[in-house]
C-alpha positions, 0 to 999 in steps of 0.5 A: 768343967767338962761337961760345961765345955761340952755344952758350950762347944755346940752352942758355939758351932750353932752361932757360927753356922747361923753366922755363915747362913746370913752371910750367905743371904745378905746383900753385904755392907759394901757395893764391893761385895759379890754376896748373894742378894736379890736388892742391891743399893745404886743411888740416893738424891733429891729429885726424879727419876728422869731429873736430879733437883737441886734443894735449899733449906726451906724446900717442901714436899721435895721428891726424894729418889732411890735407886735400887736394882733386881740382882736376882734370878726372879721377878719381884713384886710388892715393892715399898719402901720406908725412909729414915733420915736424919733431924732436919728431914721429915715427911711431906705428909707432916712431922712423926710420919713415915717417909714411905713409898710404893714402886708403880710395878713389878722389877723383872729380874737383872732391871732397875727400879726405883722408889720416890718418897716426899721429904720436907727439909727444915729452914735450920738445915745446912747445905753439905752431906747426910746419912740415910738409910732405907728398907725394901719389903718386897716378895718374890714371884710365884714364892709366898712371903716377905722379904726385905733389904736395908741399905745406907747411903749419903745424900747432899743439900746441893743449894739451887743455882739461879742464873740471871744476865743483864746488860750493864749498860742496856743503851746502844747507839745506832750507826756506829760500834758499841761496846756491850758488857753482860752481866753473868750472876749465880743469884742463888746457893749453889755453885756452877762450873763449866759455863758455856755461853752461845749467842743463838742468832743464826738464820735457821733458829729464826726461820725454823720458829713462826715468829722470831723473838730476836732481831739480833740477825741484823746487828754485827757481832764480832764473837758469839760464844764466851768460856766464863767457867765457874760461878761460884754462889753470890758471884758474878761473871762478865762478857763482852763484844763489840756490836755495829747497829745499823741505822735500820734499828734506830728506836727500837729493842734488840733482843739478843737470845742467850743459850747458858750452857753449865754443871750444876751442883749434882754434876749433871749438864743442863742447857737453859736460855736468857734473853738481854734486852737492849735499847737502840736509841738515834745518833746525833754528830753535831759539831760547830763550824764556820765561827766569825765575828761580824756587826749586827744592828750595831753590834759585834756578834759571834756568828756561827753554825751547827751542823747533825750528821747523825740520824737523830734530832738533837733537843733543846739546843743551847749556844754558850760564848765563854771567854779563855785565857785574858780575855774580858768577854762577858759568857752569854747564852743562846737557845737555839731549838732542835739542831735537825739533821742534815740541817745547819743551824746559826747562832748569833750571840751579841759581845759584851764586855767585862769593863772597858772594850777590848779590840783584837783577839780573843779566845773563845770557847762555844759550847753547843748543849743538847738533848737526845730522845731519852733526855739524856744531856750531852756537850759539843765544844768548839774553841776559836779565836775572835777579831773584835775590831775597834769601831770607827768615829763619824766626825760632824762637817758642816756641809753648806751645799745642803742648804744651798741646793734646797733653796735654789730648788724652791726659787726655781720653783716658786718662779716657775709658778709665777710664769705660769700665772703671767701667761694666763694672764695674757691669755 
């Protein structure tokens, strides 16, 4: 029994002094750790050095960055790395590859460097958080020989936000306020947050550009930056403002430029620009006036006229009577053409009557139907109250002095010429 714990014993110093000598050299399991090494893990994601990228299942050939830094007293050189990912990731170069790369230089002592490998990410893969791990062979300058460093980490399947605006409703009426409503949608499978939205409309952003995108200097906007906040995947957000349009812009499209200012799914901050486009169509202020009831080729008739203080020409105009309340007025129609601005337009629409005539007053309702430039159709209503008056009789006298006269005439006449021919008879 003792020589046999005279044998153990020194095998037990030797593990333990092999032990202290790894120790010594190894970079340590936690960034936590000052234990010497010349490779120290700093970061792991989807993307470059200069611009992290976010990542859907699906995606192929994706750069996949690792941040390392020198931490030691020497230049190294021969930097290359292999990757080990879990199921689901694989190299660009096709399925059983190595997921390798190469640093494009040497690591002077106490910098960064980084290597970027290409990963394919299988359509079965689900958004969240992975284990990696990665090994560094490198070699010391001015010293033969390999060494190298492993090192874990995590990683995440961010999804890719995809952010779209549009106007709801995309029409604006020139010469008066509209109200417009924007649209903020996250299209896509990542969540945002932070949103920020600036309307650029300012007149140094047009005169710093050759030619200007945007006409929206020329309109009136109350607000110009909106907080939305989060968005998450799948949403959608609104905005809203008030907009006078003058009548300047009438026909034409306004393109309001947006600047989106948000956090994506890696925390970074990114500032992307969207355009709104919106359509500037004519006003038309038509209204009824001036209602009566006169005759017209022996007929009672609604009288009246239209007239469009707008900037636009209204488009197959219509007249509608139509009787209210007891009154017996048979509904008729008129067409009337154009209504053009600044321009009145009458309208005379012979009364009828539903059965026996009846006189006095009546309440009507005169509907004006048009069209605008987008064929759109719109109503002008106007509610009166009629007199119908009672036509009155012709009696039939006999009046003699109509015959009279035409005989004493013709006597008168008949004797004249029978003078006439006495005298040259004398003659």
């Amino acid at each position: 029994m003792t020589s046999k714990l005279f044998l153990i014993l020194p095998l037990l110093a030797i593990c333990l002094f092999i032990s202290n000598a790894y120790a010594q050299v190894g970079t340590g399991d936690s960034p936590f750790e000052r234990k010497f090494g010349d490779v120290k893990f700093l970061d792991a994601y989807f993307g470059t050095i200069d611009e992290k990228l976010e990542v859907n299942p699906g995606d192929r050939n994706i750069p996949f960055t690792v941040v390392m830094a020198n931490i030691g007293t020497q230049d190294i050189t021969g930097i290359k790395g292999q990757l080990s990912l879990p199921f689901g990731f694989s190299a660009s170069d096709g399925p059983g590859s190595i997921i390798e790369a190469d640093a494009d230089s040497n690591s002077l002592a106490g910098e960064n460097f980084h290597l970027t490998f290409f990963v394919n990410v299988d359509s079965q893969v689900t958004l969240g958080q992975y284990p990696g791990t990665v090994k560094v062979d490198y070699s010391r300058l001015r010293e033969s020989g390999l060494r190298n460093t492993f090192a874990e980490f995590s990683f995440k399947v961010t999804g890719d936000s995809v952010i779209n605006m549009r106007a709801v409703d995309p029409i604006l009426t020139s010469l008066r306020s509209n109200h417009v409503i924007i649209e903020v949608a996250n299209d896509g499978t990542a969540g945002i947050s932070g949103v920020d939205i600036q309307l650029a409309n300012t007149q140094s952003e047009r005169s710093s550009t050759a030619q200007s995108i945007t006409n929206v200097e020329n309109v009136v906007i109350l607000n110009s930056d909106w907080d939305i906040g989060s968005i998450d995947a799948g949403q959608k957000k609104y905005l809203e403002f008030d907009v006078y349009v003058p009548g300047t812009l009438d026909r034409d499209t306004l393109r309001a430029p947006m600047e989106v200012t948000y956090f994506n799914a890696h925390g970074d901050k990114l500032t992307i620009s969207r355009i709104v486009d919106f359509y500037v169509k004519g006003l038309i202020d038509a209204r009824i006036y001036n209602v009566d009831v006169i005759e017209l080729s022996g007929m009672q008739t609604v009288i009246g006229e239209i007239i469009n203080e707008g900037n636009q020409d209204a488009l197959f105009g219509f007249v509608t009577i139509t009787p209210l309340g007891d009154s017996n007025i048979i509904e008729k129609i008129q067409f009337i053409d154009e209504i053009e601005i600044d321009a009145p337009v009458p309208f005379n629409v012979p009364i009828e009557f539903d059965g026996e005539p009846k006189y006095g007053e009546h309440e009507i309702k005169i509907t004006a139907r048009y069209k605008d430039d987008l064929r759109e159709e719109h109503f002008v209503t106007h509610e009166a109250t009629i007199n119908i008056q009672e036509p009155q009789k012709e009696e039939d006298e006999f009046n003699p002095g109509l015959i009279i006269l035409p005989i004493i005439a013709g006597i008168g006449f008949l004797g004249y010429r029978r003078y006439k021919k006495n005298k040259k008879i004398e003659a």
